[in-house]
N, C-alpha and C positions, 0 to 999 in steps of 0.2 A: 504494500500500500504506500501510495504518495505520501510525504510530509505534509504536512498544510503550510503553506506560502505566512511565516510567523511577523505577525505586526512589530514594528519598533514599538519596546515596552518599555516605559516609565519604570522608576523602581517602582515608585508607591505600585503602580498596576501591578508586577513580579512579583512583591510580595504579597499582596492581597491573593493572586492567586495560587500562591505558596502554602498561603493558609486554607483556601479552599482545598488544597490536594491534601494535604494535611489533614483537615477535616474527612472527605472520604476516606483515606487511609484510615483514619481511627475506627469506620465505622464495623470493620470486620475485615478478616484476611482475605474472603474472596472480592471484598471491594478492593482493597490495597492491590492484589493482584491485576486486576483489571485497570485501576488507574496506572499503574507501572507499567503494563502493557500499553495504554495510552500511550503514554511518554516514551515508551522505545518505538514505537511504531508512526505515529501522529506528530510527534512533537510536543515542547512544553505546552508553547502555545495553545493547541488544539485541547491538551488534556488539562489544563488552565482555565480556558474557557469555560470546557464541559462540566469540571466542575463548581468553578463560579456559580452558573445556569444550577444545578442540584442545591447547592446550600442556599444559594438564595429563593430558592422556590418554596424548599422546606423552611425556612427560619422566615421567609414573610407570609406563606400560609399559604400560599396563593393557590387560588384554583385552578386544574390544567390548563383553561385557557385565557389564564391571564399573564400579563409578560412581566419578565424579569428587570429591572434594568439595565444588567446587561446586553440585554436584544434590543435596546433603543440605542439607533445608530446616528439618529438625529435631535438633538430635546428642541430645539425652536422649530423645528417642522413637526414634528410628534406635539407640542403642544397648541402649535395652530391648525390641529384637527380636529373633528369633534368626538366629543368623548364616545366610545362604544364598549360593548361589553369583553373586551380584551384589557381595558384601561393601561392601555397605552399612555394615556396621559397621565394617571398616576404614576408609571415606571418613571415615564420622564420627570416628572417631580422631583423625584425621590434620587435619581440619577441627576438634576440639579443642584440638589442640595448636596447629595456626595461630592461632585468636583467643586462646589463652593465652598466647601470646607476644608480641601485639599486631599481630598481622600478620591479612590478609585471606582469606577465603575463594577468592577470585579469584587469588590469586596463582599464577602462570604454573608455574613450578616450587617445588613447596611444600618439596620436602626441601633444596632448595638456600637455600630465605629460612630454610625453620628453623635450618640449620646458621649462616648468617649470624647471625643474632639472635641462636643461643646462643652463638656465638664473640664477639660484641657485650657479653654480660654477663658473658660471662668477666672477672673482675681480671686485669688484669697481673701479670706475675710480679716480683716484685722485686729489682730490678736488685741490690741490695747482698748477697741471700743467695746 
């Protein structure tokens, strides 16, 4: 089987889907076996993606036919469509708000990195008042 033709990756994107592979791997040996096979056969890339798409499907609940963020390839055209029952225009949201906070598209569980990064720029509260 071909490679898949792999995108110029950002770290943050690498690592996010490092942790997604990560994630599959924990889920059991014949998963880990399969995503490893992924990756010798596909590429990081392709088995990076694939799992991106898996963790975030299960960690936002989503219904089969609803999209991940990841599968939004456009967010200012995706959000000047009108909503349908794929909510396309939610991924894009939600895939706005990830790259506005600095974080990736690919990221495994996207409400759990937003809540991180916005508790990140939170100030501390100050110890003397």
């Amino acid at each position: 089987m071909k490679k898949a033709k792999q995108a110029r990756l950002r770290k943050v994107d690498r690592e996010a889907m490092q942790r997604a592979i990560d994630m599959v791997r924990a889920e059991g040996p014949s998963e880990a076996r399969r995503i490893d096979d992924q990756i010798q056969h596909d590429g990081f890339y392709s088995a990076g993606h694939g799992a991106s798409y898996h963790c975030q499907y299960r960690n936002l609940k989503l219904r089969p036919w609803e999209f991940p963020p990841v599968w939004v390839d456009n967010v200012t055209a995706t959000l000047k469509e009108p909503p349908d029952h794929q909510r396309r225009d939610r991924a894009a949201k939600l895939l706005q708000r990830l790259l506005a906070a600095g974080l990736s598209r690919y990221e495994p569980d996207p409400l759990t990195a937003l809540e991180r990064a916005e508790a990140e720029r939170k100030p501390e509260p100050d110890a003397a008042a």
